[in-house]
FIPA-552553 format. One record per atom (N, C-alpha, C, CB): residue in three letters; x negated, y, z; atom name. Coordinates in nm, 3 decimals. Atoms other than C-alpha are relative to their C-alpha. Glycine has a CB too. Example, Ala and Ser with C-alpha at 12.3 -4.5 7.8 and 13.67 -1.06 7.14 Angstrom:
# residues 2
[site "ALA"; [-0.089; -0.119; 0.000]; "N"]
[site "ALA"; [-1.230; -0.450; 0.780]; "CA"]
[site "ALA"; [-0.090; 0.120; 0.000]; "C"]
[site "ALA"; [0.099; 0.003; 0.125]; "CB"]
[site "SER"; [0.082; -0.119; -0.006]; "N"]
[site "SER"; [-1.367; -0.106; 0.714]; "CA"]
[site "SER"; [0.077; 0.109; 0.073]; "C"]
[site "SER"; [-0.041; 0.046; -0.142]; "CB"]
***
This chain:
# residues 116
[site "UNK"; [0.054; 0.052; 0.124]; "N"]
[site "UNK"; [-20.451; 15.440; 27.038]; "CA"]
[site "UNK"; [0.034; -0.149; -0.010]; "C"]
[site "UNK"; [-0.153; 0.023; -0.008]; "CB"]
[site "UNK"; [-0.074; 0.160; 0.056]; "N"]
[site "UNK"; [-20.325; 15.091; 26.877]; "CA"]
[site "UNK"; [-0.130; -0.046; -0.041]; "C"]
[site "UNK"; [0.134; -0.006; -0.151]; "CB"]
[site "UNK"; [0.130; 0.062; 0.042]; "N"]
[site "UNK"; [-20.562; 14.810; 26.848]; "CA"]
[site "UNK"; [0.048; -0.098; -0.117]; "C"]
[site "UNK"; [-0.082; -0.084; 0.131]; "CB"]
[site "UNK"; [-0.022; 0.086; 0.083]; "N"]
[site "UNK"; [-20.619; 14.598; 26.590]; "CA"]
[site "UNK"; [-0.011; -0.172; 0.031]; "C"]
[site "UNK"; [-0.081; 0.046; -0.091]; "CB"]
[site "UNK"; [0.027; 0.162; -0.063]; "N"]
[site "UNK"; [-20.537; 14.208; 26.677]; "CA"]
[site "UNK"; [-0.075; -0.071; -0.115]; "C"]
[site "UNK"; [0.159; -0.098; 0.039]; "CB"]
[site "UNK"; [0.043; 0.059; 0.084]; "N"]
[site "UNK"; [-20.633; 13.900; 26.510]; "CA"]
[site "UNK"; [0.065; -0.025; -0.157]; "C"]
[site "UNK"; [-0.016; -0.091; 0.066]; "CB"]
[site "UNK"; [-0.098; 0.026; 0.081]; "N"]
[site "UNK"; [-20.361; 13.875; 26.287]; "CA"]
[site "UNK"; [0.045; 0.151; -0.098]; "C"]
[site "UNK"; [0.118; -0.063; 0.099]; "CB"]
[site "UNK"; [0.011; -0.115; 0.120]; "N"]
[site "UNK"; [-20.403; 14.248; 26.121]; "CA"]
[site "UNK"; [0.037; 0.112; 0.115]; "C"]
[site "UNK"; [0.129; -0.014; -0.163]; "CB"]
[site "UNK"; [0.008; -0.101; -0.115]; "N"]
[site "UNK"; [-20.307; 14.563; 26.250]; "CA"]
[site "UNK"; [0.124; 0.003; 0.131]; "C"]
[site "UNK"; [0.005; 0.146; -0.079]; "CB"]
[site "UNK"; [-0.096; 0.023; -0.076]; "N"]
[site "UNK"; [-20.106; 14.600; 26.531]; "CA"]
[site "UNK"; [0.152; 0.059; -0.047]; "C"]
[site "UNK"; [-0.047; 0.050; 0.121]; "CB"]
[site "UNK"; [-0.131; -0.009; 0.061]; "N"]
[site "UNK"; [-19.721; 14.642; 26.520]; "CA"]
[site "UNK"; [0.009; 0.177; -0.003]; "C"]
[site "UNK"; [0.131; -0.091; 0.101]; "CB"]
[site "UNK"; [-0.018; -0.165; -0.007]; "N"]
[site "UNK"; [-19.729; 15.010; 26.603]; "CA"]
[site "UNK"; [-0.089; 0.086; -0.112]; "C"]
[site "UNK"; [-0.053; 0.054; 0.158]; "CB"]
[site "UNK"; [0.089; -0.044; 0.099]; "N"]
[site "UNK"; [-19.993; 15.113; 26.344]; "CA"]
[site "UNK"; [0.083; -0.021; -0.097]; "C"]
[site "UNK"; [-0.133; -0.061; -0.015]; "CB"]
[site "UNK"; [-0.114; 0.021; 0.132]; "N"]
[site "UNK"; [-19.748; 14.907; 26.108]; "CA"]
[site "UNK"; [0.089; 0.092; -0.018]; "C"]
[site "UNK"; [0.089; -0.118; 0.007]; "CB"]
[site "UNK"; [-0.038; -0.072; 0.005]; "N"]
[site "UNK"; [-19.485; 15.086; 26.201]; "CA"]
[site "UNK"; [-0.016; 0.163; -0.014]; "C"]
[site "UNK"; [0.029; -0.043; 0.045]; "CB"]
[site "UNK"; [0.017; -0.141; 0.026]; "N"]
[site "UNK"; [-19.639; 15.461; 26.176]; "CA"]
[site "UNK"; [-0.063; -0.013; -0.143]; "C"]
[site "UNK"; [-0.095; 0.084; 0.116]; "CB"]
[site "UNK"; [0.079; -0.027; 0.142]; "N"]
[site "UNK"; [-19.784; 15.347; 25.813]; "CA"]
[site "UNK"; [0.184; 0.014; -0.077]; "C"]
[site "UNK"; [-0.145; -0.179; -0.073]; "CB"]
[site "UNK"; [-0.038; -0.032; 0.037]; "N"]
[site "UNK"; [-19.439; 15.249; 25.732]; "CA"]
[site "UNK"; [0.112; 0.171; -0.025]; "C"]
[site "UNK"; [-0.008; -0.092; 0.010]; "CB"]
[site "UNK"; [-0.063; -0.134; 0.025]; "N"]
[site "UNK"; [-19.285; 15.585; 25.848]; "CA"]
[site "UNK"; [-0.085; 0.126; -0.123]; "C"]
[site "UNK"; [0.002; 0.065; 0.165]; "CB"]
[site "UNK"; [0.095; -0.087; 0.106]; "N"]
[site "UNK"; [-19.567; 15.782; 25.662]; "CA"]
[site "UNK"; [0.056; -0.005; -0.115]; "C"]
[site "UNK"; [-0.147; -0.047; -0.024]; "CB"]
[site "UNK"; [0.000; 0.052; 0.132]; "N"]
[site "UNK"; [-19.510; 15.611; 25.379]; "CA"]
[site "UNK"; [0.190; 0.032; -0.056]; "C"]
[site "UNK"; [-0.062; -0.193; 0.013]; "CB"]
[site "UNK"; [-0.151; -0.050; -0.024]; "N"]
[site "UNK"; [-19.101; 15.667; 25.391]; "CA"]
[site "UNK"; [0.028; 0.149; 0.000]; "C"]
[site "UNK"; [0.050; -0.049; 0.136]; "CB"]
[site "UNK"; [-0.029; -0.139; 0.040]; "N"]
[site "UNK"; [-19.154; 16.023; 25.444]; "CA"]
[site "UNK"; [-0.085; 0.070; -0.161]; "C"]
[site "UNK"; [-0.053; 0.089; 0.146]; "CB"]
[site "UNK"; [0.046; -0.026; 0.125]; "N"]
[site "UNK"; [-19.400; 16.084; 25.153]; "CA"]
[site "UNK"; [0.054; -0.038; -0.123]; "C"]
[site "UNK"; [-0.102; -0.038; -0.002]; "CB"]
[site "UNK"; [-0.093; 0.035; 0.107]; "N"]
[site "UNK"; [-19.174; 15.904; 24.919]; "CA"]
[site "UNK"; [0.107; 0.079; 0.009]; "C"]
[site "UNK"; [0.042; -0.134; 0.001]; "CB"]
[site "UNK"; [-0.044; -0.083; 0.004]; "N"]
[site "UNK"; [-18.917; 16.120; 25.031]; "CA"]
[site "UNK"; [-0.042; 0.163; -0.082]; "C"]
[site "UNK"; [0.011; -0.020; 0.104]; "CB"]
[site "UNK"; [0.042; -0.127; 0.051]; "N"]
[site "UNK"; [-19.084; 16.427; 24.953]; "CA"]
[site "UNK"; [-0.021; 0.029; -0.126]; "C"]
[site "UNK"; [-0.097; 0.032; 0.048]; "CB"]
[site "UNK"; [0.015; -0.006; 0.096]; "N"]
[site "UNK"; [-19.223; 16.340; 24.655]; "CA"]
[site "UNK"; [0.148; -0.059; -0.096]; "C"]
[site "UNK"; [-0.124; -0.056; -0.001]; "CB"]
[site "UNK"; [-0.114; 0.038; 0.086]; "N"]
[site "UNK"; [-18.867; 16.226; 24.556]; "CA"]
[site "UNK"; [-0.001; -0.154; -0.085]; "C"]
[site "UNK"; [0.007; 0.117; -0.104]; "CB"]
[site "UNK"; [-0.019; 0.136; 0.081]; "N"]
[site "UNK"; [-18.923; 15.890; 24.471]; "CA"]
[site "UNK"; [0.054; -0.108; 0.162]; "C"]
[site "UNK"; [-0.198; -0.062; -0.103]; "CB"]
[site "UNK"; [-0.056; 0.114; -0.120]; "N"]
[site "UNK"; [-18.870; 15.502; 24.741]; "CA"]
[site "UNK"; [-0.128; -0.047; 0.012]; "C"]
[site "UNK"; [0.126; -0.133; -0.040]; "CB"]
[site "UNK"; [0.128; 0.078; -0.011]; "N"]
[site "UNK"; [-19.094; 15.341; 24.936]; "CA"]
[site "UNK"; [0.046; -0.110; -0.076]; "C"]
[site "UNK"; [-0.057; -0.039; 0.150]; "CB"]
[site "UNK"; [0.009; 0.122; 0.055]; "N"]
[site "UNK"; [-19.166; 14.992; 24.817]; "CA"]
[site "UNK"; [0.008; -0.073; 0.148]; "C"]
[site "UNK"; [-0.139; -0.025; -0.100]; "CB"]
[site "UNK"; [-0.008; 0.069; -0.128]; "N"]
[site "UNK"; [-18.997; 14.767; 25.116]; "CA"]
[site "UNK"; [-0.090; -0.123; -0.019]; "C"]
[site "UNK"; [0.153; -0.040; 0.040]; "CB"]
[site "UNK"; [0.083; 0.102; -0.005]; "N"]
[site "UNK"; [-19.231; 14.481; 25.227]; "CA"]
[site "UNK"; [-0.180; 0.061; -0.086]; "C"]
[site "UNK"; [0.100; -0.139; -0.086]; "CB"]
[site "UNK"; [0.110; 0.011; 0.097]; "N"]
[site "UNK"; [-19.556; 14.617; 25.016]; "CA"]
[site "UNK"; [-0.058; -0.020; 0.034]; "C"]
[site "UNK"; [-0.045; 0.059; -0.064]; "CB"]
[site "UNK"; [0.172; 0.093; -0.080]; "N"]
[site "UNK"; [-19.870; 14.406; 25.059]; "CA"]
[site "UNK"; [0.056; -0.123; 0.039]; "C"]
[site "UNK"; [-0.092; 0.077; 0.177]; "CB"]
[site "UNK"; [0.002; 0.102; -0.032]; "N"]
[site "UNK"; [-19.641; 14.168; 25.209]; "CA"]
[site "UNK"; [0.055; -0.141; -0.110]; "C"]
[site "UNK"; [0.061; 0.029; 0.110]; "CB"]
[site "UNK"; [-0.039; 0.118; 0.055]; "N"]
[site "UNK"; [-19.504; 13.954; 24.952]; "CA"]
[site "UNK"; [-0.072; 0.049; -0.192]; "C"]
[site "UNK"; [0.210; -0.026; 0.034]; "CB"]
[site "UNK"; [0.097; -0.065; 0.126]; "N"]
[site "UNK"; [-19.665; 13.912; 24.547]; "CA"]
[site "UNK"; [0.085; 0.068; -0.079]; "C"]
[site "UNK"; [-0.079; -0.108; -0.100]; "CB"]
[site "UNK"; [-0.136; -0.086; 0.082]; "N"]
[site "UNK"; [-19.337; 14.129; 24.404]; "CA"]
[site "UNK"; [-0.023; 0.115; -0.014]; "C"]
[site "UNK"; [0.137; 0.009; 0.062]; "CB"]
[site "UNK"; [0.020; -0.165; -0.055]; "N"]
[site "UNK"; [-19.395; 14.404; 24.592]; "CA"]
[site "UNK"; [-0.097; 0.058; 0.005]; "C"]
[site "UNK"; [0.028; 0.032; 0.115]; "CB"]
[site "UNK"; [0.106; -0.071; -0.060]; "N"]
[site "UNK"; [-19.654; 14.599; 24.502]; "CA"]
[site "UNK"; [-0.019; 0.132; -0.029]; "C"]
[site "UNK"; [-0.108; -0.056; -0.023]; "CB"]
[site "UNK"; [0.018; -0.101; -0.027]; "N"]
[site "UNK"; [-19.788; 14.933; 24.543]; "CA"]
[site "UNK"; [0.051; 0.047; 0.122]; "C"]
[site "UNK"; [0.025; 0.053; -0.086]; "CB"]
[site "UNK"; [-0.038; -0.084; -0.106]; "N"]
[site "UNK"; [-19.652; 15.177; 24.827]; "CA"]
[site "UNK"; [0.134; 0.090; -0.046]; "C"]
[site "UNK"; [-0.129; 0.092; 0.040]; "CB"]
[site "UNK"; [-0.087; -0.157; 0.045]; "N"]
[site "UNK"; [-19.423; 15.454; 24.673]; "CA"]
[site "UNK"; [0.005; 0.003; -0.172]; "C"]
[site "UNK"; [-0.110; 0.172; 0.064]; "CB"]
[site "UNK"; [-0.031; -0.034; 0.197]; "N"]
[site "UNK"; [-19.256; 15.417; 24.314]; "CA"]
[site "UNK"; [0.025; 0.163; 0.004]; "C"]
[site "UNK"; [0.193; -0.099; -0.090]; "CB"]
[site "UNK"; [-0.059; -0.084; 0.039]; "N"]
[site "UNK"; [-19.190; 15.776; 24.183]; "CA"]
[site "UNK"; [-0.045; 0.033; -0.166]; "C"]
[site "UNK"; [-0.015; 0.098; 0.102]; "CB"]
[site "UNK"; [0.009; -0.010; 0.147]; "N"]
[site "UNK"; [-19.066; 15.820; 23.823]; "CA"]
[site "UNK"; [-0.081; -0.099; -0.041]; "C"]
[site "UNK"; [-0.048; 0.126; -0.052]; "CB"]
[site "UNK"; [0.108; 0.129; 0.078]; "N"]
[site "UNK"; [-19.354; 15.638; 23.609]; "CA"]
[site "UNK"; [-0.123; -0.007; 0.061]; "C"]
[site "UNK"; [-0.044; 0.024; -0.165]; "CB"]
[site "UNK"; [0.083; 0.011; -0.098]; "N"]
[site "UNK"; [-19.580; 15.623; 23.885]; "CA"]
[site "UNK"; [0.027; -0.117; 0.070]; "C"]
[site "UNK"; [0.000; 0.105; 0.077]; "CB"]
[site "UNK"; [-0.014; 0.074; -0.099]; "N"]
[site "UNK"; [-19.661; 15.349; 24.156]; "CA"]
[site "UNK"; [-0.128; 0.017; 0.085]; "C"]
[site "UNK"; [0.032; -0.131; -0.043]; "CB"]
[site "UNK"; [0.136; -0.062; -0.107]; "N"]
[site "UNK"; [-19.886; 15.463; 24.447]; "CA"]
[site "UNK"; [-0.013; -0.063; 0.087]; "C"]
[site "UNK"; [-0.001; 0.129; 0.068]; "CB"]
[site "UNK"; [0.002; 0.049; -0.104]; "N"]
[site "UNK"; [-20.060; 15.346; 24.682]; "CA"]
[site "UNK"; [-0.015; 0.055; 0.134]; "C"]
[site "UNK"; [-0.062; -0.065; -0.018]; "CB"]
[site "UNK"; [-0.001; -0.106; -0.136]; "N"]
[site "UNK"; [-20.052; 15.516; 25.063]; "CA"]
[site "UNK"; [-0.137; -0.013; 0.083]; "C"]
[site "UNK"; [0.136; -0.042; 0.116]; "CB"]
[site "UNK"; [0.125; 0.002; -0.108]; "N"]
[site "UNK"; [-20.407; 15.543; 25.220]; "CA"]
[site "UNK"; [0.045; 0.108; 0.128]; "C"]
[site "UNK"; [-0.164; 0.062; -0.085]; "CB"]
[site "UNK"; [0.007; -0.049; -0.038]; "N"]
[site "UNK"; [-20.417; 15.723; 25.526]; "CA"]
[site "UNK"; [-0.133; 0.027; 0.111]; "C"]
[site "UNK"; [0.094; -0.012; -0.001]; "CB"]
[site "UNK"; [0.075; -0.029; -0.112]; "N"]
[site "UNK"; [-20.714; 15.863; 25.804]; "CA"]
[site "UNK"; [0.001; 0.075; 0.077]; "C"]
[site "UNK"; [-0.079; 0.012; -0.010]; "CB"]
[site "UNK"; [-0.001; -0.110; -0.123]; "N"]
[site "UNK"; [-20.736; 16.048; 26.104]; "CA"]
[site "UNK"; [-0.163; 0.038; -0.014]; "C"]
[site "UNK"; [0.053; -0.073; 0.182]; "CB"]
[site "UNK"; [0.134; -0.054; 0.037]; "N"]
[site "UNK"; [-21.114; 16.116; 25.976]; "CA"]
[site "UNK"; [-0.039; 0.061; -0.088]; "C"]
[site "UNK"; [-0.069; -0.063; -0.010]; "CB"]
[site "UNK"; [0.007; -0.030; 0.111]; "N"]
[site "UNK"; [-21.287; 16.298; 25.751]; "CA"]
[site "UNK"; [-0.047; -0.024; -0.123]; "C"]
[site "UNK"; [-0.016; 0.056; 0.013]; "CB"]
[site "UNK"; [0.038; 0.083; 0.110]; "N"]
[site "UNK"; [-21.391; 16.052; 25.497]; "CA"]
[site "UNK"; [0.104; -0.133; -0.017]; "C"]
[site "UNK"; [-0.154; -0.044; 0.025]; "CB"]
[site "UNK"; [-0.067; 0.127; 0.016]; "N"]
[site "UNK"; [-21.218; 15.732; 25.374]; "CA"]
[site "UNK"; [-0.087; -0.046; -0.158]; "C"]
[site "UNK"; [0.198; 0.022; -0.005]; "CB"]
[site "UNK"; [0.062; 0.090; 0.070]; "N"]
[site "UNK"; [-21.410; 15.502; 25.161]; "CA"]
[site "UNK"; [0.100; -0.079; -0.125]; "C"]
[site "UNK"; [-0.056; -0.094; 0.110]; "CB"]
[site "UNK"; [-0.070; 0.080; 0.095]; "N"]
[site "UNK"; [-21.221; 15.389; 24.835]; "CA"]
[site "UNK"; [-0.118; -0.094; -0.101]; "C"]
[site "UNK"; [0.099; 0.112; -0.092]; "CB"]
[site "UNK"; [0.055; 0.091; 0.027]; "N"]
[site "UNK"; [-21.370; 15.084; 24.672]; "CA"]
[site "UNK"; [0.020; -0.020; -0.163]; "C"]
[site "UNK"; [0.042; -0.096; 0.091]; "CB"]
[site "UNK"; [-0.013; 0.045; 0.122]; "N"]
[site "UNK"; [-21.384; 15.018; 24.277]; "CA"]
[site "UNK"; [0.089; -0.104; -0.029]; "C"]
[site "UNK"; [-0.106; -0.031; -0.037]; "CB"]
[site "UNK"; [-0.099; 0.104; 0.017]; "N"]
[site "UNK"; [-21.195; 14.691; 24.344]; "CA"]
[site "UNK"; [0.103; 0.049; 0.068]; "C"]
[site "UNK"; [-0.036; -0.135; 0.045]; "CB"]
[site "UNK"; [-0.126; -0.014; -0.046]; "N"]
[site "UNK"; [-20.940; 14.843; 24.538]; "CA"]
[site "UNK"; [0.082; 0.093; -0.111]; "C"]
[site "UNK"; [-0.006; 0.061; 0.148]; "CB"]
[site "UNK"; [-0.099; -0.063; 0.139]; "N"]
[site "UNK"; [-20.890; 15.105; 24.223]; "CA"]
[site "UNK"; [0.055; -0.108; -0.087]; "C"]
[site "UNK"; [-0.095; 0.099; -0.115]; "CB"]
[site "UNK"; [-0.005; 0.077; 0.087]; "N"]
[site "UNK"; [-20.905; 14.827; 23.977]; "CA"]
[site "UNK"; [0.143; -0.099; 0.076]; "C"]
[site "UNK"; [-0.158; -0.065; -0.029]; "CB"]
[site "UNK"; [-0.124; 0.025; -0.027]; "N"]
[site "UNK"; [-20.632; 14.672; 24.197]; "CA"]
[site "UNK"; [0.106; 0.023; -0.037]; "C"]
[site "UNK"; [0.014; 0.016; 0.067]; "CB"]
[site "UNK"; [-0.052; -0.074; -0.060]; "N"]
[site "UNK"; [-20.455; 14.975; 24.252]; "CA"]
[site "UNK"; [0.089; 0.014; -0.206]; "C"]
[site "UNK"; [-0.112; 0.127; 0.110]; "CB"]
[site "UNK"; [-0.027; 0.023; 0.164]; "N"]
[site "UNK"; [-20.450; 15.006; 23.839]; "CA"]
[site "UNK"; [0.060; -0.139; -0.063]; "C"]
[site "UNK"; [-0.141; 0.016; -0.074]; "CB"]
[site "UNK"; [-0.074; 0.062; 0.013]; "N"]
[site "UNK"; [-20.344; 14.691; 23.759]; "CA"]
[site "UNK"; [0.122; -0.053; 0.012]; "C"]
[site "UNK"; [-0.033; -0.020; 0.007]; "CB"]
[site "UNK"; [-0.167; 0.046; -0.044]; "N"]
[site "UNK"; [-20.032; 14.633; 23.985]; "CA"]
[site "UNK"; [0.085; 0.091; -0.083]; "C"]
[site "UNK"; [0.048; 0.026; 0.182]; "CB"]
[site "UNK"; [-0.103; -0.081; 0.081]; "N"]
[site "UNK"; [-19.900; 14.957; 23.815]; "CA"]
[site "UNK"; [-0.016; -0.020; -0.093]; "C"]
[site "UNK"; [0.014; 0.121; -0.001]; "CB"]
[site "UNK"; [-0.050; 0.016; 0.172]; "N"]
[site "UNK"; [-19.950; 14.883; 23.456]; "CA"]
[site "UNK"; [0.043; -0.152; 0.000]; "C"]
[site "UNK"; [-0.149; 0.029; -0.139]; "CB"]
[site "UNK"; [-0.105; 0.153; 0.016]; "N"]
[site "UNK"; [-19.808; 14.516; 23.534]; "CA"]
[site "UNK"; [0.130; 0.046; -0.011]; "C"]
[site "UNK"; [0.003; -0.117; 0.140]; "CB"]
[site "UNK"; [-0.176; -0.049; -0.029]; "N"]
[site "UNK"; [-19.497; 14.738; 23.636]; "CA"]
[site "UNK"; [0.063; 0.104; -0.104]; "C"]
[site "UNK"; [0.017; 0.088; 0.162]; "CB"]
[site "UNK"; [-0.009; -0.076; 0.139]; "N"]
[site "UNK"; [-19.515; 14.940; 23.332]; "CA"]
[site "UNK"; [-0.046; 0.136; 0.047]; "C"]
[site "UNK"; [0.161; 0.005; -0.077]; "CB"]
[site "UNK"; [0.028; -0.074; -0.072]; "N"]
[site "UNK"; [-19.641; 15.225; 23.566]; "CA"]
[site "UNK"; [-0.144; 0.079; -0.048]; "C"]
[site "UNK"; [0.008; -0.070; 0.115]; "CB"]
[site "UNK"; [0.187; -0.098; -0.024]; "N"]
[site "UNK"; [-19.946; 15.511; 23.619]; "CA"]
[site "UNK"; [0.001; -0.056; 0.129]; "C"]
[site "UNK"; [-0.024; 0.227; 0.005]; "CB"]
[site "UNK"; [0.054; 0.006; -0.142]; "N"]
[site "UNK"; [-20.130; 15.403; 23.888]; "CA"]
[site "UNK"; [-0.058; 0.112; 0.006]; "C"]
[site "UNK"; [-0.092; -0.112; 0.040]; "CB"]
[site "UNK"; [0.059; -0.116; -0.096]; "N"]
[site "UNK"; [-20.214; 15.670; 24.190]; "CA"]
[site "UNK"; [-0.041; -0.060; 0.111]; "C"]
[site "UNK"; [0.097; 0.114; 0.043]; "CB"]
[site "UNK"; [0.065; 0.018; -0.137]; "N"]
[site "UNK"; [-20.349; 15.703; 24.510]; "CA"]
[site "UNK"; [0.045; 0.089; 0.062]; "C"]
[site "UNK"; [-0.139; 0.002; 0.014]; "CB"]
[site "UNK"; [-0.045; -0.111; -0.139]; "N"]
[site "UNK"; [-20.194; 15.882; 24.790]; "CA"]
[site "UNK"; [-0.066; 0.005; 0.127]; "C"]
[site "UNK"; [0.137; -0.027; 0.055]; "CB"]
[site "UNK"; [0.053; 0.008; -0.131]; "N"]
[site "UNK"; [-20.415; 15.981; 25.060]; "CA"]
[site "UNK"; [0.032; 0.128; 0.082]; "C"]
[site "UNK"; [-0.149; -0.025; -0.009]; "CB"]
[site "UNK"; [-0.028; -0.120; -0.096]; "N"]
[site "UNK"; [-20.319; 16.168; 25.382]; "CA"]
[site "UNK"; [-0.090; 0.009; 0.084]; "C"]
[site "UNK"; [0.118; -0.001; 0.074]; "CB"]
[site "UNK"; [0.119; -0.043; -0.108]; "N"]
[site "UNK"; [-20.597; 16.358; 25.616]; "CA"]
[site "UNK"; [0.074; 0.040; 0.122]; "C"]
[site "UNK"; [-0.101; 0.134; -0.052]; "CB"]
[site "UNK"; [-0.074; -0.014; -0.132]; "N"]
[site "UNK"; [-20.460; 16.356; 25.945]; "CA"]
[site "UNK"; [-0.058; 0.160; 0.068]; "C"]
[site "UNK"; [-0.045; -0.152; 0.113]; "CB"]
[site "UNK"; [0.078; -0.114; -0.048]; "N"]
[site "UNK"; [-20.691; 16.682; 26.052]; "CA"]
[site "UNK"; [-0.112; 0.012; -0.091]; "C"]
[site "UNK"; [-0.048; -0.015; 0.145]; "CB"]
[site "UNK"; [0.066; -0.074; 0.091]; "N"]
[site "UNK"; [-20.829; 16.860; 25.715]; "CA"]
[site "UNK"; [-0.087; 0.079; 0.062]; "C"]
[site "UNK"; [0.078; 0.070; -0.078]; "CB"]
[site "UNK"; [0.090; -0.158; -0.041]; "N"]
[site "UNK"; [-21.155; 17.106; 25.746]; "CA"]
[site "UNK"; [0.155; 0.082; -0.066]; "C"]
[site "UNK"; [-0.215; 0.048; -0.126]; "CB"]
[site "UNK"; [-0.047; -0.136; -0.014]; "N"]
[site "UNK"; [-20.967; 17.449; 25.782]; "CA"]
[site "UNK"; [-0.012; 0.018; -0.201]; "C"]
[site "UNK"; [-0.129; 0.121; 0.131]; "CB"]
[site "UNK"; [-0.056; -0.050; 0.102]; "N"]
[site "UNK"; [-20.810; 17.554; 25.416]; "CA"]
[site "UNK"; [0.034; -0.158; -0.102]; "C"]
[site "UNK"; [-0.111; 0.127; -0.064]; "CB"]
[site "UNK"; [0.003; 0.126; 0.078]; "N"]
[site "UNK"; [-20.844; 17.175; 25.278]; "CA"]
[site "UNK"; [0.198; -0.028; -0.022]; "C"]
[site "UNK"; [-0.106; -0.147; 0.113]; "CB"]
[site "UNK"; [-0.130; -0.005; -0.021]; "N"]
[site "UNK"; [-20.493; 17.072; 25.171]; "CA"]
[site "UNK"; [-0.002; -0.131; 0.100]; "C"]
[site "UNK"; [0.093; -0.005; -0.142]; "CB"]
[site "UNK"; [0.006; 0.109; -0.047]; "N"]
[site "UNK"; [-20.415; 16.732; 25.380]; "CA"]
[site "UNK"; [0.048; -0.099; -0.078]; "C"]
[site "UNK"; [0.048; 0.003; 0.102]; "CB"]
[site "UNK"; [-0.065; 0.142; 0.060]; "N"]
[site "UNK"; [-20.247; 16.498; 25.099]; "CA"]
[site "UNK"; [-0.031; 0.046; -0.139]; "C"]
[site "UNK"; [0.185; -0.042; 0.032]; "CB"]
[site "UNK"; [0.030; 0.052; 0.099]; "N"]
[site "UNK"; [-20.402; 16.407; 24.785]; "CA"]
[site "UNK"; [0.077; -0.071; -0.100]; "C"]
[site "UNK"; [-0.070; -0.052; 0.033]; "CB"]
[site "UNK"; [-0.017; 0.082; 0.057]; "N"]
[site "UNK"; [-20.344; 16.252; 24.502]; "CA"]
[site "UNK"; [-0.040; -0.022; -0.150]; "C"]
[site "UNK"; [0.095; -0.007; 0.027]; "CB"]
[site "UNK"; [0.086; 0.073; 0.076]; "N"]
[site "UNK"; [-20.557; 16.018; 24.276]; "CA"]
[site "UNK"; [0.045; -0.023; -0.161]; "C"]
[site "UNK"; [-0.013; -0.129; 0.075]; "CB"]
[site "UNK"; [-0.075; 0.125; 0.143]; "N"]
[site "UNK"; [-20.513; 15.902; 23.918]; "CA"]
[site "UNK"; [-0.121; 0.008; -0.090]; "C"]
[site "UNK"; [0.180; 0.064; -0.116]; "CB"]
[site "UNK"; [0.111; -0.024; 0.121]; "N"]
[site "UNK"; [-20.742; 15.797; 23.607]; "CA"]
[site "UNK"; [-0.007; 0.126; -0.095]; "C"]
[site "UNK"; [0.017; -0.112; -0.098]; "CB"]
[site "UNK"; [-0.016; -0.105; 0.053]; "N"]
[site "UNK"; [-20.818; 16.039; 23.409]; "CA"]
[site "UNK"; [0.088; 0.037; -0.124]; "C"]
[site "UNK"; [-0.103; 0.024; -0.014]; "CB"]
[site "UNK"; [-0.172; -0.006; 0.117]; "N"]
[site "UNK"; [-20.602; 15.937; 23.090]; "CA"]
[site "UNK"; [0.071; 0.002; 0.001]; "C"]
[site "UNK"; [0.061; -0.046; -0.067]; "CB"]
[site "UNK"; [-0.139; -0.046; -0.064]; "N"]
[site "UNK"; [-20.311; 15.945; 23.300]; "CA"]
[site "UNK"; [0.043; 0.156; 0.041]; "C"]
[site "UNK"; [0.007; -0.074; 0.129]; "CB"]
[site "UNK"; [0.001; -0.194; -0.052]; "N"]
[site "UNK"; [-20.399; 16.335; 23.415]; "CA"]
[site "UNK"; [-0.020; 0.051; -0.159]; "C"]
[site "UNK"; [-0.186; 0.076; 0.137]; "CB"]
[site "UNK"; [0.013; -0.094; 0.143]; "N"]
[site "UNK"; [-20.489; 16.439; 23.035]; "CA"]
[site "UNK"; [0.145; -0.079; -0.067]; "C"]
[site "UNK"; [-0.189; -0.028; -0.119]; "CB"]
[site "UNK"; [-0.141; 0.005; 0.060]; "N"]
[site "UNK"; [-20.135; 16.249; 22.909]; "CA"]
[site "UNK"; [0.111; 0.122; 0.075]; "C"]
[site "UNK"; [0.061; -0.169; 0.027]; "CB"]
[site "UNK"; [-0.102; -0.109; -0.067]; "N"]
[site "UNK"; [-19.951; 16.481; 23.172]; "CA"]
[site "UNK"; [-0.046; 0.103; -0.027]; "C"]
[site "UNK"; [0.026; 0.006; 0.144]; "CB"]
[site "UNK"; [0.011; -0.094; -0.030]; "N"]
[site "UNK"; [-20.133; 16.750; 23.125]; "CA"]
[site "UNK"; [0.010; 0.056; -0.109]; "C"]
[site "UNK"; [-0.081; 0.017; 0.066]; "CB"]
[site "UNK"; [-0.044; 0.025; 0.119]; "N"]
[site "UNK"; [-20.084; 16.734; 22.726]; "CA"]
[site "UNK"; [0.139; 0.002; -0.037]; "C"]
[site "UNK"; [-0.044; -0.102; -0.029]; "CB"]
[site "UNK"; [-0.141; 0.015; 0.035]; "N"]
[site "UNK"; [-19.705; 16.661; 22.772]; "CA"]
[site "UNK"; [0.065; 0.167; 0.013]; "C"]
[site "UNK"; [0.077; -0.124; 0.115]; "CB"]
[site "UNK"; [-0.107; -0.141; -0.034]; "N"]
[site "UNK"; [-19.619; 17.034; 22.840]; "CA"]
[site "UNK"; [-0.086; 0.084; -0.123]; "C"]
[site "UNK"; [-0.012; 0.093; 0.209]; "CB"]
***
């Protein structure tokens, strides 16, 4: 298990967020976002199409999302002309749960779900 130093998480945690995050953009067919979090350009996790997501992940079975971290999470993507999402992965789902999520306001789910 990787600890967390003073200076944020450790390098190995970094590195397994960015692989996560590299393969889920894959999948979903879109790019990660290189550097995200680290510089004010780059933000979100994972452009795909008119989306910009962000990558939560836990090895537990809860994760705590915060009103200001939506309200974040919403803003960076409509700065980018974007839907903001949320991508969260459950490292070990209860039994039938899927393990990867994903978030959005609700006027973004009734425009898609309207477009067909």
């Amino acid at each position: 298990m990787t600890k967390k130093g003073k200076l944020g998480p450790s390098r190995d945690r970094k590195t397994d967020a960015n692989r996560r995050e590299q393969k889920q953009a894959q999948d979903l067919g879109g790019t990660r976002v290189p550097l995200s979090g680290a510089l004010p350009a780059q933000k979100g996790d994972i452009r795909v199409k008119d989306f910009l997501l962000d990558s939560k992940y836990t090895c537990r079975y809860s994760l705590t999302i915060s009103a200001t971290q939506l309200a974040k999470i919403n803003r960076e993507a409509r700065e980018a002309g974007k839907r903001p999402g949320l991508l969260l992965q459950l490292e070990s789902p209860p039994f039938g749960t899927p393990g990867t999520w994903v978030m959005m306001p609700q006027v973004d789910f009734e425009e898609l779900i309207n477009e067909r």
